[in-house]
C-alpha positions in Angstrom: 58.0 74.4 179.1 60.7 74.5 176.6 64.0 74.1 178.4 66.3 75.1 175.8 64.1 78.6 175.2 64.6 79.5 178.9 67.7 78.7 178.5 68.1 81.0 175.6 66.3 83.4 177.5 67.7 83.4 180.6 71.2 81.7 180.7 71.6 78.4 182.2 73.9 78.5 185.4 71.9 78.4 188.2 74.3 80.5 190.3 71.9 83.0 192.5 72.4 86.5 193.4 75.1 87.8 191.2 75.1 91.5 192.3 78.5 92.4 190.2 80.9 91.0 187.0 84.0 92.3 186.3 86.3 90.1 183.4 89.3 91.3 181.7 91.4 90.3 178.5 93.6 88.6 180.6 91.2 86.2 181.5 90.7 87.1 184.7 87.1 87.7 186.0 85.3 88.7 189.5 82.1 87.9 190.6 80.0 89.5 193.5 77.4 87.6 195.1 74.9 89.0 197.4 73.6 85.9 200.0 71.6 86.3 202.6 72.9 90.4 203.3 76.4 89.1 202.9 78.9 89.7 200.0 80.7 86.6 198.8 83.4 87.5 196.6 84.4 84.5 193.8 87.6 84.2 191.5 87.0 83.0 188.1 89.1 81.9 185.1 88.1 82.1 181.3 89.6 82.1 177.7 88.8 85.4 176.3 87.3 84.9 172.8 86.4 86.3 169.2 84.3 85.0 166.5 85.9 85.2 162.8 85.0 84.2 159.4 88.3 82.9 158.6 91.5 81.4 159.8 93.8 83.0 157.4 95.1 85.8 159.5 96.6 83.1 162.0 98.6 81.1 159.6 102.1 82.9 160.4 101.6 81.5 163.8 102.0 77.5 162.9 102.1 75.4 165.5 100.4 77.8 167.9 97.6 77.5 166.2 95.6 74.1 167.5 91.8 72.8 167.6 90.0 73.1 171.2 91.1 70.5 173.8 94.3 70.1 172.1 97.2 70.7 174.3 99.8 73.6 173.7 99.5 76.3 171.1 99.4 79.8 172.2 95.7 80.2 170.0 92.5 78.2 170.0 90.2 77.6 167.4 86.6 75.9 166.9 84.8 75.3 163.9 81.0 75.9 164.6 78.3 74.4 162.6 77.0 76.6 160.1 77.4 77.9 156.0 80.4 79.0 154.5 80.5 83.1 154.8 79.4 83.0 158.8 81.4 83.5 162.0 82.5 79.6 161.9 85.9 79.9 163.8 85.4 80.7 167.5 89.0 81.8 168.6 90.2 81.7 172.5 93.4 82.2 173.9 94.5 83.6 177.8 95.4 86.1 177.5 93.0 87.7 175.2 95.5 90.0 174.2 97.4 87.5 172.7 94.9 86.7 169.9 94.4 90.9 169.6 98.2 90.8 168.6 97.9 87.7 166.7 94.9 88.9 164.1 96.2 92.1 164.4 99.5 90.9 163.0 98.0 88.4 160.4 95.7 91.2 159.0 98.7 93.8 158.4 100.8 91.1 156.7 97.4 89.8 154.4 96.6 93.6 153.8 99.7 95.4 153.2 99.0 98.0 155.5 99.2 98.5 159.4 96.2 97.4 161.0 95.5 98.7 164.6 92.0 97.6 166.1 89.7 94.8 165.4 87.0 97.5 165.0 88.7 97.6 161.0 87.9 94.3 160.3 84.5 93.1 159.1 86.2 89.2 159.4 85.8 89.3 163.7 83.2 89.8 166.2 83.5 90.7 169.6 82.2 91.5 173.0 83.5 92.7 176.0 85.3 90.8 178.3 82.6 90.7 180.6 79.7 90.0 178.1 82.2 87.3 176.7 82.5 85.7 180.4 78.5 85.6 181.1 77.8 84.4 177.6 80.0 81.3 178.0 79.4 80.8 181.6 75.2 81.4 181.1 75.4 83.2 184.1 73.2 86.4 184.8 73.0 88.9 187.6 70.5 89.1 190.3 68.5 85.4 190.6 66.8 85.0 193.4 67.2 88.6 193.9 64.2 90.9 194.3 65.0 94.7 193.5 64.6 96.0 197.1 67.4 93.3 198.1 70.0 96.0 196.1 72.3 98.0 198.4 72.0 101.2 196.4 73.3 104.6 197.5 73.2 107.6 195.6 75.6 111.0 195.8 75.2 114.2 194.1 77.9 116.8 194.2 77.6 120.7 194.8 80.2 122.9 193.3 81.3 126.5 192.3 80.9 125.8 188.9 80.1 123.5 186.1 83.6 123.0 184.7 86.2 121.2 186.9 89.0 123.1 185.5 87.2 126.0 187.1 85.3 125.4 190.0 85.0 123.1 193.0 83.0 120.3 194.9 82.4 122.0 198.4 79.3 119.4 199.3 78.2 116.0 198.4 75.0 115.0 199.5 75.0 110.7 200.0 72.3 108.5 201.0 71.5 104.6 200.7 68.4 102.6 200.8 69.7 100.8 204.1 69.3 104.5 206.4 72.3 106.3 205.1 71.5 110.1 205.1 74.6 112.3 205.3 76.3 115.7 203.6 80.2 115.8 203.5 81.3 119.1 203.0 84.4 121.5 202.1 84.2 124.9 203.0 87.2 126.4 202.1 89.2 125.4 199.1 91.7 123.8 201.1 89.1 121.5 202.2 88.4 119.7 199.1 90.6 116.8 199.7 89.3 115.7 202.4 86.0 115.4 201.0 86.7 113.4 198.4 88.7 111.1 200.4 86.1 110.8 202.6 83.5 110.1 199.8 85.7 107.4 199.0 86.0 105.8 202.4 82.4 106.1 203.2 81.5 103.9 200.0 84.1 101.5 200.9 82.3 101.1 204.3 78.8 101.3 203.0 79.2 98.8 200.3 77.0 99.1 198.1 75.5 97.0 195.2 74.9 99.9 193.2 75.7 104.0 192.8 72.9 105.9 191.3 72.8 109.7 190.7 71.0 111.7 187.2 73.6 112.7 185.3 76.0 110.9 187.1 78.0 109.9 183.9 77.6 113.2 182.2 78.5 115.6 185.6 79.5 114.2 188.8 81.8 111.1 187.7 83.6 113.2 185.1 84.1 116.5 187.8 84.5 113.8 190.9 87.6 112.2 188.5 89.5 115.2 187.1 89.4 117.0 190.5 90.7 114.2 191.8 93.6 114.3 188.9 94.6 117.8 189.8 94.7 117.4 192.9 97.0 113.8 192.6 94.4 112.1 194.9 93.6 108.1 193.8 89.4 107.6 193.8 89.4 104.5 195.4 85.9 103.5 195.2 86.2 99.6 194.2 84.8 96.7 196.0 87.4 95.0 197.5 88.3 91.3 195.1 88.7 93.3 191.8 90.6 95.6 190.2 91.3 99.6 192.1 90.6 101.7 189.9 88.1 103.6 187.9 87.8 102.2 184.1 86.3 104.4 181.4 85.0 103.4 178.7 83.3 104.5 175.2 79.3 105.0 174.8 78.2 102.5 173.0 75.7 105.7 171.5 78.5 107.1 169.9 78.7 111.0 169.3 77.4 113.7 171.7 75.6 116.4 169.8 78.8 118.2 169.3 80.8 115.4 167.7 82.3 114.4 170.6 82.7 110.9 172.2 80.2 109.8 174.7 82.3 108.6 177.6 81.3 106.1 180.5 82.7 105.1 184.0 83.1 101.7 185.6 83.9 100.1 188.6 85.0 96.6 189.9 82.2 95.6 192.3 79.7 97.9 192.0 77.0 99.2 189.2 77.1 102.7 188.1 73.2 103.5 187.4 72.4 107.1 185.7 68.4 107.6 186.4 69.2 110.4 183.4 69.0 107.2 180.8 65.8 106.0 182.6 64.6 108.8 181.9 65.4 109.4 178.3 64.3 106.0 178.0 60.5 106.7 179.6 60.5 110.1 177.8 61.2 108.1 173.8 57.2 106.4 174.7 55.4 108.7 176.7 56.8 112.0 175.8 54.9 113.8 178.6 58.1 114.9 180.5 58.4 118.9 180.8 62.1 118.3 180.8 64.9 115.7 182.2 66.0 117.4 185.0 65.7 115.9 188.3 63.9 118.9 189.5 60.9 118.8 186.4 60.6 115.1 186.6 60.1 114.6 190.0 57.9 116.9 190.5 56.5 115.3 187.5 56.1 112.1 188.9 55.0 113.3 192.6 58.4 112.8 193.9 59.0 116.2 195.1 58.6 117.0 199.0 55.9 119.1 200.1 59.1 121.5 201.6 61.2 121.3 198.2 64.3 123.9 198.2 64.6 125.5 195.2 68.0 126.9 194.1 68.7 128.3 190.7 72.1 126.6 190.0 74.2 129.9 189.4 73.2 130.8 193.1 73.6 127.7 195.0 77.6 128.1 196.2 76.5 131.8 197.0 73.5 130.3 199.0 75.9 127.7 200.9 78.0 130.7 202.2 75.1 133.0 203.7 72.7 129.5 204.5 74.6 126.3 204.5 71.8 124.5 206.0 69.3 125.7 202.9 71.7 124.2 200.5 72.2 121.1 202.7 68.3 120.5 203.2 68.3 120.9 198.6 71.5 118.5 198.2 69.7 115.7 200.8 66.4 116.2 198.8 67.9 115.7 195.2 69.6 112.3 196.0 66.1 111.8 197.6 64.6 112.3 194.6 67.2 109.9 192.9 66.2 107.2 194.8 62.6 107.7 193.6 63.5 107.7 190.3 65.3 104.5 190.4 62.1 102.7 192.8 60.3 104.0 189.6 62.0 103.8 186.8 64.7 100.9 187.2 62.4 97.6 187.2 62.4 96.6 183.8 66.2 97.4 183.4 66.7 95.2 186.9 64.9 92.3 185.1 66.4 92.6 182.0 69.8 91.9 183.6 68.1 88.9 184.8 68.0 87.7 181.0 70.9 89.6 178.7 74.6 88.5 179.7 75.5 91.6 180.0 76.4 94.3 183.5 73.6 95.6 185.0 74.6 99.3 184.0 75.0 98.3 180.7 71.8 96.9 180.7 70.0 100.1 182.2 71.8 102.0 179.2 71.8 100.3 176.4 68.8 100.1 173.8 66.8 96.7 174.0 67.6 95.8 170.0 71.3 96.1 169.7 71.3 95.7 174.0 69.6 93.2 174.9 68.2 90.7 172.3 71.7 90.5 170.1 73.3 89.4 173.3 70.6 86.9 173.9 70.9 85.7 170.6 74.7 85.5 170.5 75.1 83.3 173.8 72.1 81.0 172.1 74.6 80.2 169.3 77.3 80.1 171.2 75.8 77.0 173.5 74.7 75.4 170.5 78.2 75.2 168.9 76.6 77.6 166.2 77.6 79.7 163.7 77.2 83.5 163.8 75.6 85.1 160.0 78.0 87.6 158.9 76.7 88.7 155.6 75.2 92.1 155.9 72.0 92.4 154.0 71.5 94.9 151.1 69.2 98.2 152.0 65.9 97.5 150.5 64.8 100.6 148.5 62.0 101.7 150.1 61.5 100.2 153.3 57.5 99.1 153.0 56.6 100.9 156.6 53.2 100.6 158.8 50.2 101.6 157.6 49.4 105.0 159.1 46.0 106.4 158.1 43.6 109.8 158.6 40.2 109.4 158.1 38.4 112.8 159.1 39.6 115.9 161.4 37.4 117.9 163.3 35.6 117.4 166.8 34.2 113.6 167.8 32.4 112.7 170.8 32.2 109.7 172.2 35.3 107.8 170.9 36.4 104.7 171.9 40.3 103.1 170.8 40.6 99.7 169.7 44.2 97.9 169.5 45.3 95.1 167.9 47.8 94.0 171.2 51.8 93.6 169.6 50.9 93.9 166.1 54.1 93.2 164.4 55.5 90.5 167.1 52.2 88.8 166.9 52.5 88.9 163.4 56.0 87.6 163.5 54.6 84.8 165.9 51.4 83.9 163.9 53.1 83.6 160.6 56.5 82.6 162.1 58.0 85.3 160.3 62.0 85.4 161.1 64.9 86.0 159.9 66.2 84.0 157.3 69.8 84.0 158.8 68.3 82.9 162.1 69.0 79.1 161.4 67.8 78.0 165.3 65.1 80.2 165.4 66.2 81.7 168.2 64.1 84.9 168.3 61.4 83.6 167.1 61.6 80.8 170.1 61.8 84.0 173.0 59.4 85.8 171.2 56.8 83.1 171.8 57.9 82.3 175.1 58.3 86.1 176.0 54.4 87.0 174.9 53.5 84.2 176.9 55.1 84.8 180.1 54.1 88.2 179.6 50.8 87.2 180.2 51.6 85.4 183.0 53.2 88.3 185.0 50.7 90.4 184.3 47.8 87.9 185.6 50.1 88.0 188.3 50.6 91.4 189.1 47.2 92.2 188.8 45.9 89.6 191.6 49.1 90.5 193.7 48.5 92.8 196.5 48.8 96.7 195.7 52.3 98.4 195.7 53.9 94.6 197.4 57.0 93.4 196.2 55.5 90.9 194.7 53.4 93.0 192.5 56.5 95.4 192.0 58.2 92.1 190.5 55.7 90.9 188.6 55.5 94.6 187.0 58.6 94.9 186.2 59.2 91.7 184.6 56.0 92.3 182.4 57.4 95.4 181.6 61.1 93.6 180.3 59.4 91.4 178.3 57.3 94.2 176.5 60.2 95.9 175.9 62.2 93.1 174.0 59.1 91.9 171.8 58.4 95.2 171.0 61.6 95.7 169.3 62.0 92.2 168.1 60.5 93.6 164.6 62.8 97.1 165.0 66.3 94.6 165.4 65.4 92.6 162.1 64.8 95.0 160.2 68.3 97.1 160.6 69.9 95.8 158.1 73.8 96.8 158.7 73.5 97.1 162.7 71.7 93.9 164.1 73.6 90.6 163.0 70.6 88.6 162.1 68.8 91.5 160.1 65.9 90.2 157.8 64.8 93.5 155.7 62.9 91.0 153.2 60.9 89.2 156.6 60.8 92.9 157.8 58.5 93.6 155.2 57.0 90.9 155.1 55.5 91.6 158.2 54.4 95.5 157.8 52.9 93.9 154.9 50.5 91.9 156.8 50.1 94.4 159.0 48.7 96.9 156.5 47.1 94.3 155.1 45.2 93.2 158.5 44.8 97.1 159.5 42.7 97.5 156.4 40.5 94.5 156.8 39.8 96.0 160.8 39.3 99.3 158.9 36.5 97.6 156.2 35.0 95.6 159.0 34.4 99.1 161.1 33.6 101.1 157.8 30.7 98.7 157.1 29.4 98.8 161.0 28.6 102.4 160.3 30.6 104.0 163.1 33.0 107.3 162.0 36.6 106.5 161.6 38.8 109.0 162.3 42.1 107.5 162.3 44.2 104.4 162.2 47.7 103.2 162.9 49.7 99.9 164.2 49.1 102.2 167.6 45.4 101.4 167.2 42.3 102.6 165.4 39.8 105.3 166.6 35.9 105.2 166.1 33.5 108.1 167.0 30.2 105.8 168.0 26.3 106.6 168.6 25.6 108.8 171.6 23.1 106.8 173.1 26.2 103.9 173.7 27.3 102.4 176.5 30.2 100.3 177.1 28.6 97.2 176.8 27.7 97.9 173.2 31.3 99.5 172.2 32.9 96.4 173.8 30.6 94.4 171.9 31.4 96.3 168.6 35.4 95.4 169.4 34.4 91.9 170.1 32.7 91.6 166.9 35.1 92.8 165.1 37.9 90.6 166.9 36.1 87.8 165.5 37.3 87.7 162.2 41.1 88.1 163.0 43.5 85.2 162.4 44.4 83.1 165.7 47.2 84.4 167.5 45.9 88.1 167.0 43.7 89.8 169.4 42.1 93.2 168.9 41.2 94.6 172.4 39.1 97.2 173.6 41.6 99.7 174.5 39.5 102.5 175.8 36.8 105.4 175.4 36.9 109.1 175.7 34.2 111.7 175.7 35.8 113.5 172.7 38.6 113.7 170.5 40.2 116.5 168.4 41.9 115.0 165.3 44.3 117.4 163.9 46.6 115.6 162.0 47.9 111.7 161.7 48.9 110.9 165.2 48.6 114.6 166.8 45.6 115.2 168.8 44.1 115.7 172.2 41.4 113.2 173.9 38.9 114.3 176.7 38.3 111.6 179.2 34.9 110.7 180.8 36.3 112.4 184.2 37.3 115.5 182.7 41.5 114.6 182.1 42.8 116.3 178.7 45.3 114.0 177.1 47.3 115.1 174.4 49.7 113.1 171.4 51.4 114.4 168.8 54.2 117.7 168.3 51.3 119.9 167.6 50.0 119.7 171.3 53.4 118.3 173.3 56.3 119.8 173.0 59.6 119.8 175.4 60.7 123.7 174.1 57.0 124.8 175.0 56.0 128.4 176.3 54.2 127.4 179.2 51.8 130.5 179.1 50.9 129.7 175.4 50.7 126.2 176.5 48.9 126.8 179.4 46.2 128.6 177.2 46.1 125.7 175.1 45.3 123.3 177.2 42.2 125.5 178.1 41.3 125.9 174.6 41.2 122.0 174.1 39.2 122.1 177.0 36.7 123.9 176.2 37.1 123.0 172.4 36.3 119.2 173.5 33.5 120.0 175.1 31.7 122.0 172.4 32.0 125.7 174.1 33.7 127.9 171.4 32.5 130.7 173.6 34.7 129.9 175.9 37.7 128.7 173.5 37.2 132.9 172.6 37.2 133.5 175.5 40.7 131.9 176.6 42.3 133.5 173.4 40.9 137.1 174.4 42.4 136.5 178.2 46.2 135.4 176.5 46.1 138.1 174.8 45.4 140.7 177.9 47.6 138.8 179.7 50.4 139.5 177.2 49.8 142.7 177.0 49.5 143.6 180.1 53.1 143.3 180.1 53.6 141.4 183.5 54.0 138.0 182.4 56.7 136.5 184.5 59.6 135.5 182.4 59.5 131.8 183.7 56.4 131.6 181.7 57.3 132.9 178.6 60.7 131.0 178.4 61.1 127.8 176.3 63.4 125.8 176.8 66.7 124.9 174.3 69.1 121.9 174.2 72.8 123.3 173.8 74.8 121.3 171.4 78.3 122.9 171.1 80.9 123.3 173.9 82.1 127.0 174.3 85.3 126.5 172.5 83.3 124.7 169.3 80.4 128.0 169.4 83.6 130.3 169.6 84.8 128.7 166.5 81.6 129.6 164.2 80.4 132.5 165.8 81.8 135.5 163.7 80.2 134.1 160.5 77.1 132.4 162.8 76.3 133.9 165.9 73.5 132.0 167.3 70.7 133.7 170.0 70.8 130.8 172.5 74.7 131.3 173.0 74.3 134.8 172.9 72.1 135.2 175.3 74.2 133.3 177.4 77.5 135.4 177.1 75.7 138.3 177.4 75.0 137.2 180.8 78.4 136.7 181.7 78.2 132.7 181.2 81.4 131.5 180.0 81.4 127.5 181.0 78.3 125.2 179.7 78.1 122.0 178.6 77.2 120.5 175.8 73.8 118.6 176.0 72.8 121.0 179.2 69.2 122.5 178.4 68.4 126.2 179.1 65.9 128.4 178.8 65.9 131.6 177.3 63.6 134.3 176.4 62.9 137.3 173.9 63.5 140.8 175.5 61.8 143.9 174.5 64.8 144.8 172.6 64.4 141.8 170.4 67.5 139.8 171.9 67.0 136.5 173.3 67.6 136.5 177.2 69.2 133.8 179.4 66.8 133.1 182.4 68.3 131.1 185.2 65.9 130.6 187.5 61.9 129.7 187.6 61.3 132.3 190.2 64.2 134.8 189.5 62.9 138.8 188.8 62.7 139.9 185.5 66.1 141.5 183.9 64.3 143.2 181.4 60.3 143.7 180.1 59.3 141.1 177.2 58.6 141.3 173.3 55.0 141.8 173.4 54.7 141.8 169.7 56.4 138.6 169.1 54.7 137.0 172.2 51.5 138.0 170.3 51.9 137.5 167.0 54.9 134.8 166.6 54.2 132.7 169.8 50.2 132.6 170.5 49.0 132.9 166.8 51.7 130.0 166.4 49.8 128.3 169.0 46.1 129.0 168.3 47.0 127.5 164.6 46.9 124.4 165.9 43.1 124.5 166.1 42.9 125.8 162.9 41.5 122.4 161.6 38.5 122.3 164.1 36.8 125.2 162.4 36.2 126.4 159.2 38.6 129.2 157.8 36.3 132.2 158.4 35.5 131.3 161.5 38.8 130.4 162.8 39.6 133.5 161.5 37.3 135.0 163.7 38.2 133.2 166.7 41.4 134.1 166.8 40.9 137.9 166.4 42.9 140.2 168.7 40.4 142.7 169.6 36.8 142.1 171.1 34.9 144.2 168.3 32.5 141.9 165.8 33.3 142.6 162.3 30.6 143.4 159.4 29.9 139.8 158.6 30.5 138.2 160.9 28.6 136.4 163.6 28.5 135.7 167.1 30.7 133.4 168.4 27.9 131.6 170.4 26.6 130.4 166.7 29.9 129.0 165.8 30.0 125.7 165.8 32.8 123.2 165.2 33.7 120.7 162.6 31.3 117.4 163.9 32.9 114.4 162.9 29.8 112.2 163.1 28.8 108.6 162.8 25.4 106.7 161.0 23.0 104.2 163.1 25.0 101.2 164.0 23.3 97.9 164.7 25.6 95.2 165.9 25.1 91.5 164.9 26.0 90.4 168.6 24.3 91.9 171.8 
């Protein structure tokens, strides 16, 4: 074991169960320890720091300005090790603000100009306060710490309306994974105070580790902190040691849709955790969530109870005053739900924390490039007494991408997947392909010690017993590692973002992985079995009939052989059919019947669940060879739409609203849009930007808000443009399975054969087939 790389990896201060940080500029920082069900509270001391290129903008200052160790000077400095051009100066002073003033001063004078934030000047780097206390420190949160050993309660407000300037919390449900299961509630308006000061002062009495609630930064924080404002109330929600008060901060995401500012909460002594990022976060890979509301996920991932209230939002305060204890039973079930989220979700993030010197809500946030392995990198350099690089690469023109290839469309059956496992990090580690600028090769050294303790943890989880904590650790920390050397090739190659960008190693390493990808491709042309299509995701075979496993494994195997060391090409799976539409869209039909689909063309987030719906039986049937019965699905969408009794639920799809109603009223005379339309014309006035609706074409051609899954129809359907601009839209997407006349045929809107053509039970599919196969090895 390489001490230094677990070091680089995860920090080097032993100190166990670190639960919260808080540092400021002043040099002040707070640490939270949970020991044994107790919290110990710690007071700290640090000299706030920046990196910079230069010393130039601290000359005014003379005498203040002194080497490390030296005594006196109001500013710091240490030369690190490293070329001329790099962060070589590592500049400290307490207070932190100090040095702020100090550069800030410097760089006015050098620049003839006033210059107000370091953010200006491409001569510093910086970190938070906190991040700049746990890189020097090498401290982390949660050793020793398994995830269950969090305190974690969740709350979820209920209120009149979305906006705070308008409406009201009159409920809060709150629960907490120690048997905390309670509603606070406000009646009358008058009320309201008293809830919120009793929010307050049952968090201070619970504790807790960690807040969780979906949206939590996008709804409940900011309506919880401006009703507070107006009505001059202090949220005291801190752990006692730190600072009071709520901090706010910017999103280190940048922009909303609308151009506005992303804005985060914080506070002293405890994590704020927003399952809505875990979920975003799940959705970017698997992109098989019908939405990301708490409602549509949990129920996506079983998390619903059997009893689930439903409530359209627009009728829950209304439902409160005629059935309180309906809208109590929906408020305890959501934070419910929460909590399920986080159990499922929140692992990796909980064991990433355990690595990046960072908070844990950072962590959970943040992206695992810029996120996690810069941090991890940073604090590497900063132990070693190490310069940071600070020249920003040129943009290569093109950027030489992955290999990405379609060999056939059409219908195969029996298909079987074969991955090469981590291409591009196992690249990167075979070749020891880094960045140049990387002089300590430091992500090269976590990358080989991440794959292998990824291996570890997974041996581990998979002998552990089901569903245990142990197994629940072991999983997670497998899947932290995958996430960081999966995007240990994205970080060096973004030139202008990442500080040790490589574009030239970048390429270097797509181009071995094109290059390996075709010589997998050659070695499965020549075996005679059909390729249909090929990516860094893996490659897809259609094999002889009369196979069993044994001899596709064996085909994988054989192939596996002829790869470099270090790169492993693993039999990934096998399906009874595949539909291959286009490069990385199509639909897979396991041996037990499941339809799996990948690609836009058959997932979408905005898709009409009754065209959908009758797609996923096409593919059905499609997969298994029936084209009667692919007819047959068509001709019963198309009765069903005209019958005209199609419940608007299922004809919705749903949008993602991007402007705020004051930025929509500012275009709309010269571009009204249908979405914001359909809204007004429903009497909506307040929505937020970022909020997903759904919406629906009337029989009047205007689009239609709908509020509610189960809510009665306010007015009969399009059935035109349900027929011909929805389904058709649909049904195209099998278009390449057949050929043209016959698709044609398919897809015809009455039952009534034409003059030439034929019956459907003598259409067949586009085969994608495959030649005799004989394998070298049994």
């Amino acid at each position: 074991m390489d001490v230094q790389v677990d070091q680089w990896l995860f920090g080097w201060d032993p100190l166990p169960g670190i639960v919260s940080v808080w540092a400021g500029r002043d040099g002040r920082a707070v640490v939270w320890q949970r020991l044994h069900d107790a919290i110990v509270c710690t007071r700290d001391r640090f000299r706030p720091w920046i990196m910079a290129t230069t010393l130039a903008d601290l000359a005014h200052l003379g005498s203040d300005l002194v080497p490390a160790g030296q005594e006196g000077g109001l500013i710091q400095y240490r030369e690190m090790d490293g070329p001329a051009g790099g962060y070589r100066y590592l500049l400290s002073a307490r207070p932190g603000y100090a040095l702020d003033r100090a550069i800030l001063q410097g760089a006015s004078r050098r620049l003839g100009r006033a210059v107000t934030h370091l953010r200006a000047l491409d001569d510093y780097y910086g970190v938070g306060p906190t991040e700049q206390y746990l890189m020097q420190t090498g401290r982390v949160y949660f050793r020793g710490l398994e995830y269950d050993d969090l305190h974690r309660l969740q709350f979820d407000l209920e209120t009149t309306a979305l906006d705070p300037h308008a409406g009201r919390i009159f409920m809060v449900a709150v629960r907490d994974n120690r048997g905390l299961a309670t509603v606070l509630e406000a009646p009358a308006p008058e009320d309201e105070p008293r809830l919120i000061t009793d929010l307050c002062a049952l968090i201070r009495e619970r504790d807790p580790d960690v807040i969780e609630n979906h949206n939590l930064h996008g709804f409940d924080l900011p309506f919880v902190v401006e009703r507070a404002r107006r009505l001059r109330l202090r949220l005291r929600l801190a752990r006692e040691g730190g600072p009071p008060d709520l901090e706010q901060y910017a999103d280190s995401r940048g922009k909303s849709a609308n151009g506005e500012r992303r804005m985060r909460w914080s506070i002293p002594g405890r994590e704020l955790i927003d399952t809505l990022d875990a979920v975003r976060r799940y959705d970017f890979s698997a992109r098989d969530l019908p939405s990301h509301g708490l409602k549509a996920v949990a129920r996506h991932f079983g998390l619903a109870a059997a009893d689930r209230v439903e409530l359209p939002g627009a009728q829950i305060y209304a439902t409160y005053c005629s059935d309180p204890a309906r809208v109590l039973q929906y408020a305890l079930q959501d934070v419910e739900e929460v909590d399920g989220l986080s159990r499922r979700l929140l692992g990796a993030p909980f064991a990433l924390a355990g690595m990046a010197p960072r908070r844990y809500e950072r962590v959970a946030s943040a992206g695992p490039a810029m996120g996690i392995l810069e941090p991890l990198l940073v604090r590497a350099y900063l132990r070693a007494g190490a310069a940071l690089p600070c020249e920003k690469q040129s943009v290569l023109a093109p950027h030489a991408g992955g290999a990405t290839l379609l060999f056939a469309t059409g219908i195969a059956q029996q298909v079987v997947k074969a991955d090469v496992a981590s291409l591009y990090p196992s690249l990167m580690r075979r070749y020891q392909i880094g960045p140049a600028c990387d002089r300590l090769g430091v992500l090269l050294g976590i990358l080989d010690r991440l794959i292998d303790l990824r291996l570890l943890h997974k041996a581990a989880a998979r002998t552990a017993t089901p569903d245990s904590l142990l197994a629940g650790r072991h999983h997670g920390m497998q899947a932290a590692m995958k996430i960081l050397i999966n995007s240990a090739y994205g970080y060096m190659g973004a030139p202008h973002l990442a500080l040790f960008a490589d574009q030239h190693a970048a390429d270097e390493v797509t181009r071995r992985g094109r290059e390996l990808l075709q010589g997998v491709v050659a070695s499965l042309r020549t075996s005679g079995v059909a390729l249909i299509e090929a990516d860094t995701d893996g490659v897809y075979v259609a094999v002889p009939e009369h196979w069993a496993e044994r001899e596709e494994r064996a085909l994988v195997t054989e192939i596996a052989a002829e790869l470099p060391a270090g790169i492993q090409l693993e039999y990934e799976g096998r399906y009874q059919a595949m539909f291959s539409h286009e490069v990385k869209n199509y639909a897979l039909l396991t041996y037990d019947g499941k339809l799996i689909t990948r690609g836009v063309a058959f997932r979408s987030r905005g898709a009409v669940p009754f065209a959908e719906r009758w797609l996923q039986t096409a593919l059905h049937a499609l997969l298994r060879g029936d084209v009667v019965g692919v007819r047959a699905a068509f001709l019963a969408a198309v009765a069903a739409v005209r019958s005209g009794t199609l419940p608007p639920a299922d004809l919705a799809e749903q949008v993602a609203l991007t402007k705020t109603p004051e930025a929509y009223a500012a275009t709309r005379a010269r571009r009204p849009e249908p979405v914001y339309e359909a809204l007004i014309a429903a009497d909506r006035t307040t929505w937020q930007a970022g909020e997903r609706i759904r919406i629906y074409r009337g029989a009047d051609h205007r689009w239609l808000w709908l509020p509610t899954d189960n809510g009665p129809a306010v007015a009969p359907y399009d059935v035109d443009h349900y027929l011909q601009n929805v389904l058709m839209a649909y049904a195209t997407r099998l278009r390449k399975a057949f050929a043209p006349d016959d698709f044609a045929q398919i897809v015809q809107m009455d039952g009534q054969l034409g003059l030439f053509d034929r019956p459907v039970s003598q259409i067949e599919p586009h085969w994608i087939r495959c030649g005799n196969v004989e394998l070298s090895t049994p």
